[in-house]
C-alpha positions in Angstrom: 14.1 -2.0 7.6 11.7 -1.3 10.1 10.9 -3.7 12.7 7.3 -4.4 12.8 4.4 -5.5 15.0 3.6 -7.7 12.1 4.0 -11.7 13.1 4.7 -13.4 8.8 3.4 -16.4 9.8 0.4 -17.8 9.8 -1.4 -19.0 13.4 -2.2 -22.9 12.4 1.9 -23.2 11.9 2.7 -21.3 15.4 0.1 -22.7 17.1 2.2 -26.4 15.7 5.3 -24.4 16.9 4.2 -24.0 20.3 2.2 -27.4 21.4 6.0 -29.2 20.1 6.6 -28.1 23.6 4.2 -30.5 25.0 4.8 -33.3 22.8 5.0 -36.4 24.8 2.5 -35.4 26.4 -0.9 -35.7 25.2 -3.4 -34.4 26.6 -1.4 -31.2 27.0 -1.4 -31.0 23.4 -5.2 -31.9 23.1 -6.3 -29.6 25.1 -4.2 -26.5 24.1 -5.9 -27.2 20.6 -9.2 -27.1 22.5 -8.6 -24.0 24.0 -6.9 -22.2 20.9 -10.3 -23.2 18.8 -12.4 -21.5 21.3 -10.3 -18.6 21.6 -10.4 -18.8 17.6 -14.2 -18.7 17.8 -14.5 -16.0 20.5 -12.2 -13.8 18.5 -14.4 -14.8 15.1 -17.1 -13.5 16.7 -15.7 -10.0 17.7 -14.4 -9.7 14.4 -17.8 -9.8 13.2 -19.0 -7.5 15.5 -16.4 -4.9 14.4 -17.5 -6.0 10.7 -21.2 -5.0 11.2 -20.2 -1.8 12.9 -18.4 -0.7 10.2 -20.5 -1.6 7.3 -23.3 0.4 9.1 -21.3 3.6 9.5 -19.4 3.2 6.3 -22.5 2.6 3.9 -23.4 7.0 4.2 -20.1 7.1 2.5 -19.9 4.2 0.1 -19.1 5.0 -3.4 -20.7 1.5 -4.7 -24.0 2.2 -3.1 -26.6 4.7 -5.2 -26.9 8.2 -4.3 -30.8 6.6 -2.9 -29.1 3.8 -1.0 -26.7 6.5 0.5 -29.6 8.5 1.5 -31.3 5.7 3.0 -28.4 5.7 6.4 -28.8 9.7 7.2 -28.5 9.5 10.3 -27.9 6.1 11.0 -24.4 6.2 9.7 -21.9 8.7 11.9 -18.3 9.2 10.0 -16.4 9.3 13.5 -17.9 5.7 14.6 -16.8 4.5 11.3 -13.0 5.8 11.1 -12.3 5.1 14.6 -13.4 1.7 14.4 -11.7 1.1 11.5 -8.1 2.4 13.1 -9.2 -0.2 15.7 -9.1 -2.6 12.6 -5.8 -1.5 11.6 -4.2 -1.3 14.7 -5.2 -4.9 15.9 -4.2 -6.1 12.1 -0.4 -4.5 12.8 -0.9 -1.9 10.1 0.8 1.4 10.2 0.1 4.7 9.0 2.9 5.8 6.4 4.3 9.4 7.7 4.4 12.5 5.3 7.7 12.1 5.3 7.9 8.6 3.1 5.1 9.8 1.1 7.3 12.6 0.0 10.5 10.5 -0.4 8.2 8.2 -2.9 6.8 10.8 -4.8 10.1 12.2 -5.8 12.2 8.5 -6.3 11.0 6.2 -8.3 12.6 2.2 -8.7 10.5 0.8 -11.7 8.5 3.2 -14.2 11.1 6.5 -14.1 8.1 8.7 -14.0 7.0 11.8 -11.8 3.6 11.5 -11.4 1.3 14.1 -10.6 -1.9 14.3 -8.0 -4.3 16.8 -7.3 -4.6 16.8 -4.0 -7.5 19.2 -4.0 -9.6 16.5 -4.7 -9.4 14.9 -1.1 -10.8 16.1 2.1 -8.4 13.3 3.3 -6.2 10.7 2.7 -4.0 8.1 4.4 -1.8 5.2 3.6 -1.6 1.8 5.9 0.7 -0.9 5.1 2.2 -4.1 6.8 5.3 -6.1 6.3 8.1 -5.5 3.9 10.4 -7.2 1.5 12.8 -6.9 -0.7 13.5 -8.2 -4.6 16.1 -8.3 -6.7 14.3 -6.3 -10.5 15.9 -5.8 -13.6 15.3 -1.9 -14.8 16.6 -0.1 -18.1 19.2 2.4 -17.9 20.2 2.9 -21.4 19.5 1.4 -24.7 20.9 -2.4 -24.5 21.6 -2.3 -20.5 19.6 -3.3 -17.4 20.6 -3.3 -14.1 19.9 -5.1 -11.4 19.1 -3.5 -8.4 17.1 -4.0 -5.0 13.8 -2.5 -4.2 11.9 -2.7 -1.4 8.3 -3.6 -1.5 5.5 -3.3 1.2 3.1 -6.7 1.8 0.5 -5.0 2.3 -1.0 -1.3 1.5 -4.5 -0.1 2.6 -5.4 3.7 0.7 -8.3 5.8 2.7 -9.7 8.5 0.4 -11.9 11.1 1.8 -13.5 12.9 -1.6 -14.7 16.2 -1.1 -17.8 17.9 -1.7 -18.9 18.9 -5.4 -19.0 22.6 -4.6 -15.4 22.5 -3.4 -14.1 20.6 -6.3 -15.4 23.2 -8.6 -14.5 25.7 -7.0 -11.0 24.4 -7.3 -11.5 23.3 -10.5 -11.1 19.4 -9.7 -11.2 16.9 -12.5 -12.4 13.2 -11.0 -12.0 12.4 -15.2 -12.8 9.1 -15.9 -12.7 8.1 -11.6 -16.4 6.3 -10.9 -16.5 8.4 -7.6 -18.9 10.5 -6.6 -17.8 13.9 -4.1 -18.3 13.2 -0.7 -17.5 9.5 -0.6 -14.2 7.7 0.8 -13.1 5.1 -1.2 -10.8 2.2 0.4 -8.6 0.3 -1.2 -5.9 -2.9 -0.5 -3.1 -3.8 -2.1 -0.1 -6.4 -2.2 3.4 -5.9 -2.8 3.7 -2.5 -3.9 7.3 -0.9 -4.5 8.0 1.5 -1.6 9.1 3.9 -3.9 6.4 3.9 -6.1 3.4 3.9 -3.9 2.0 7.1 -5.4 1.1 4.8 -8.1 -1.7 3.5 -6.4 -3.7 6.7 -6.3 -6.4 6.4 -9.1 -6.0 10.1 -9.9 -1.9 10.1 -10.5 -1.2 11.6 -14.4 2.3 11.0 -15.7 4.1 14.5 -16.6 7.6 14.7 -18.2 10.3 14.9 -15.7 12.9 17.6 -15.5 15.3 15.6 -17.0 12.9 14.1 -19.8 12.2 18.3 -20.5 15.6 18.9 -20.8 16.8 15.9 -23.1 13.6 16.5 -25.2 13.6 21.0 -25.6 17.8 21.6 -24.8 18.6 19.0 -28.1 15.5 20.2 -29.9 15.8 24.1 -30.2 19.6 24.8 -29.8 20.0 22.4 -32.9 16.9 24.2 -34.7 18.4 27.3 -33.6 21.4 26.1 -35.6 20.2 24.5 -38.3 18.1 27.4 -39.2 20.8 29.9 -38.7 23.8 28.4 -40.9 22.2 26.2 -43.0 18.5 26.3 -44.1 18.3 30.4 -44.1 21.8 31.1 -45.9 20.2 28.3 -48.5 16.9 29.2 -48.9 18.1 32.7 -49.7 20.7 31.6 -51.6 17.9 30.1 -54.1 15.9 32.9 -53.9 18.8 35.0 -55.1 19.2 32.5 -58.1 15.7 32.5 -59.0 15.6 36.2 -59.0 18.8 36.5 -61.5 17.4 33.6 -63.6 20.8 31.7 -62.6 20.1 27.7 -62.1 19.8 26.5 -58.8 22.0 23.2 -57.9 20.7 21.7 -54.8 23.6 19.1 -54.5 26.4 21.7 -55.4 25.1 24.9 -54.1 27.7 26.0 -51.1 25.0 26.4 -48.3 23.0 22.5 -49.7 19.2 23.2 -48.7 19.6 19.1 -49.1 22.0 18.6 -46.0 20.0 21.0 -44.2 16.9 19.3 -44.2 18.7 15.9 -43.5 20.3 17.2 -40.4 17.0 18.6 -39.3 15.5 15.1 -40.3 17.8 13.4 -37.9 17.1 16.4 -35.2 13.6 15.3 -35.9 14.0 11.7 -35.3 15.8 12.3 -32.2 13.2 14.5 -30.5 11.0 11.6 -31.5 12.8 9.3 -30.0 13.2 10.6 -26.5 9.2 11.7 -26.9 8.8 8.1 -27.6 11.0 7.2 -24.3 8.4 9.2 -22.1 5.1 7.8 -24.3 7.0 3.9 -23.2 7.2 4.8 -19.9 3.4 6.1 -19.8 2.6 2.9 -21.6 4.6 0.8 -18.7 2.9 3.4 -15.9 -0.4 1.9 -17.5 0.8 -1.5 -17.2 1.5 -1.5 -13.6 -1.5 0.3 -12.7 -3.7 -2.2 -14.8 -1.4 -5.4 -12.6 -2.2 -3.3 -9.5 -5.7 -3.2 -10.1 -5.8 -6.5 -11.8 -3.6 -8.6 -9.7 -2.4 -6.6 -7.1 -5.9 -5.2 -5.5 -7.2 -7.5 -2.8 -10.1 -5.4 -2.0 -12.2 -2.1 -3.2 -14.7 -0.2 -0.2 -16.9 -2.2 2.1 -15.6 -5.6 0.3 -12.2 -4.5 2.1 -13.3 -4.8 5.5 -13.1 -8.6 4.9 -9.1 -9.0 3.9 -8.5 -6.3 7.0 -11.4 -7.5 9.7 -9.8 -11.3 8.9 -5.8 -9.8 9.0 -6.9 -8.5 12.2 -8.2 -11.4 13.9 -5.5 -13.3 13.0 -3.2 -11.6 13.9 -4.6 -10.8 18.1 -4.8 -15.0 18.0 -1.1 -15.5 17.3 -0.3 -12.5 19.4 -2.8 -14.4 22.4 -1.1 -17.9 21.4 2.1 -16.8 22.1 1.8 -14.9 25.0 -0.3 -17.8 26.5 2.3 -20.1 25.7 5.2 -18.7 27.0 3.6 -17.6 29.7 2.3 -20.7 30.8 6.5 -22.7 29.8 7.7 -19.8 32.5 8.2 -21.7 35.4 8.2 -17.5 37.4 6.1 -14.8 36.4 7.1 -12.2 33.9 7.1 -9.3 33.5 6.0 -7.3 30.3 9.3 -6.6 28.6 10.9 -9.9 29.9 7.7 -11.4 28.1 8.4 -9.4 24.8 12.5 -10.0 25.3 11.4 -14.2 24.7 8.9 -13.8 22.4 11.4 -11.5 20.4 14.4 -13.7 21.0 12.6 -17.3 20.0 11.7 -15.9 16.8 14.9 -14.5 16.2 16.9 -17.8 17.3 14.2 -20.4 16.0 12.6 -18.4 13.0 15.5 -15.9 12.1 12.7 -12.9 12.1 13.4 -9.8 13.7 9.9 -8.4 14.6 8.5 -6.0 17.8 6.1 -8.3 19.3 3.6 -5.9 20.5 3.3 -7.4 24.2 0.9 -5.1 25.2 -2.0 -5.7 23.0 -1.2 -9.8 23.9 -1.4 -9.3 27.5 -5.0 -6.8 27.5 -6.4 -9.8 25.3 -5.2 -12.7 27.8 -6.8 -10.2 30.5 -10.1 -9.5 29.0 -10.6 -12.8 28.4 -10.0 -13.8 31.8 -6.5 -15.9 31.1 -3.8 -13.3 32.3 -3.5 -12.4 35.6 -0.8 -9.2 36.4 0.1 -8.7 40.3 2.3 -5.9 41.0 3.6 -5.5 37.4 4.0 -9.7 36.8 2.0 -11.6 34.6 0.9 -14.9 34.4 -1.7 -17.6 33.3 -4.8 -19.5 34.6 -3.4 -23.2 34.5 -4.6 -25.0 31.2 -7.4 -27.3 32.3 -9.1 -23.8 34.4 -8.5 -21.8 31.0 -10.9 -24.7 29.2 -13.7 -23.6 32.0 -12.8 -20.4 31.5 -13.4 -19.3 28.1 -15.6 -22.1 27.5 -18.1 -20.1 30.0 -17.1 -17.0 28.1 -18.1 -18.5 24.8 -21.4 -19.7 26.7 -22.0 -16.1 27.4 -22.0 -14.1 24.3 -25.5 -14.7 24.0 -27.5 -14.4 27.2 -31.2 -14.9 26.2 -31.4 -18.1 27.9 -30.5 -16.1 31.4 -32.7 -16.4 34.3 
């Protein structure tokens, strides 16, 4: 698997995990918790910053919002504000974009529902897929009739879905059906969702149509006309003509008896017929199971739709910069030498390997810019470390003072 930014655990328990350090002392312990909830608050407070931005610049493109609304932010709302800002969002939440490549793998495997899904592409200006952390689960899937098997499939946490529609013109012009989608052209829609297999990610898109796979055509049409062909050839016909002979003569016709039996003929092509339905019926199950996960995905699974998504990432993503700040504070401040970067990230990396068996790729960088900005970090030629802890309480205490400056003289 690949190792992630991503920290799977949540800040109140490594905050507890780092300030059992101090334990017999404290006041050490008392004031780290002083200093984490301002730091919590200060970080609240940019998140909502980065909220308002982006429900400003977003709302010229919301697909809940009436055509009127949408016409009400021309010029107030400017696309490139709004996607940078919210790959700003995604970055500091430890989300990354899934490559082409993966895409394609998922589109042609499948773990659960078997089916090849199509999507018209030619419906999106542009579109992109986030996710963050991974596991895996043992599933039971049907193979044949009366067996299952057991296998492993890998599932992401967490998967964002940025859809950029395009204009009306363009999808008529390419003859785009949207069906039964409430979306109008030119809108992005957003979407979050947890655990969704790797391999069937496609799945999420809300314009993917289940088609018959290659093998499904060739179980259903090889079976189907080579045993007409045959049935036809040396059965039926030779019978059919046979009786039409008879009646022509007068002569009585014998169904039972008669050498080529129009009876066994049509009971061979009734059990022909019965097995083309059957495997027609395989594919309409595995439409109906399609539906099913798509109706859990949206029912279950979907943690957020457009501008009501901001919240689950703009909250992912504060969280995320405190535990990265917590721990980077910490361990900086246990160091009895300053660090450097990658001897930073080599602890970091190596506690939670030893202490919380994860492999992760703490993203050292991002910690130290945030301990810098907010005036706890301080590099000298290429070594970092920390303001001591009671000057970090005056410190971003004053910080949090200054967010608002109206009372300034």
């Amino acid at each position: 698997m690949t190792r992630e930014h991503y920290i799977p655990f949540n800040k109140e328990f490594l905050l507890e995990q780092q300030i059992n350090y101090f334990a017999e002392d404290q006041k050490k312990v008392e004031d780290f918790k002083k200093l984490f909830d301002i730091i919590e608050h200060y970080f609240h407070y940019e998140a909502f910053n980065l909220n308002r931005n982006l429900k400003q610049h977003y709302a010229l493109f919301d697909p809940d919002l009436s055509l009127k609304e949408r016409q009400g932010f021309l010029g107030k709302s400017d696309f490139r504000v709004f996607k940078e800002t919210l790959c700003t969002v995604l970055e500091q939440g430890n989300y990354r974009r899934i490559d082409k490549e993966t895409l394609d793998k998922a589109f042609e495997d499948s773990d659960l529902i078997g089916l090849r899904l199509s999507i018209d592409f030619n419906a999106f200006k542009d579109y992109e897929l986030y996710v963050r952390g991974h596991h895996q689960a043992k599933e039971k899937v049907k193979k044949y009739i009366f067996w299952k098997k057991e296998i492993e499939i890998e599932y992401y946490d967490r998967v964002m879905i940025y859809l950029n529609y395009n204009e009306e013109d363009y999808l008529n012009e390419k003859k785009v059906k949207l069906g039964k989608m409430p979306i109008d052209p030119g809108t992005i829609a957003l979407k979050i969702f947890k655990r969704v297999p790797k391999n069937d990610i496609e799945t999420i898109f809300p314009n993917a149509i289940p088609r018959m796979s290659t093998k499904d055509k060739l179980f259903f049409w090889v079976p189907g006309i080579g045993g007409g062909i045959s049935l036809l050839s040396t059965t039926v016909i030779p019978a059919l003509i046979g009786m039409y002979a008879a009646y022509q003569t007068g002569e009585a016709i014998d169904l039972l008896n008669s050498k080529a039996s129009l009876n066994q003929g049509l009971i061979a092509l009734g059990i022909l017929s019965l097995y083309l339905f059957r495997q027609y019926s395989n594919f309409v199950n595995k439409k109906i199971k399609y539906s099913k996960i798509l109706s859990d995905s949206l029912y279950f699974k979907n943690l957020g739709n457009n501008s009501g998504a901001f919240y689950s990432l703009l909250n992912s993503s504060e969280e995320e910069v405190l535990k990265e700040t917590i721990l980077a504070y910490t361990f900086l401040y246990r160091s009895d030498k300053p660090l450097t970067a990658q001897e930073l990230d080599d602890e970091i990396e190596d506690w939670f390997k030893i202490k919380l068996n994860t492999d992760l790729d703490f993203n050292v960088k991002d910690a130290l810019s945030k301990l810098k900005n907010i005036g706890l970090g301080i590099e000298t030629n290429g070594k970092w470390q920390v303001i001591a802890l009671e000057n970090a309480l005056v410190t971003i205490d004053e910080l949090w003072d200054n967010v608002f400056e109206y009372n300034q003289k």
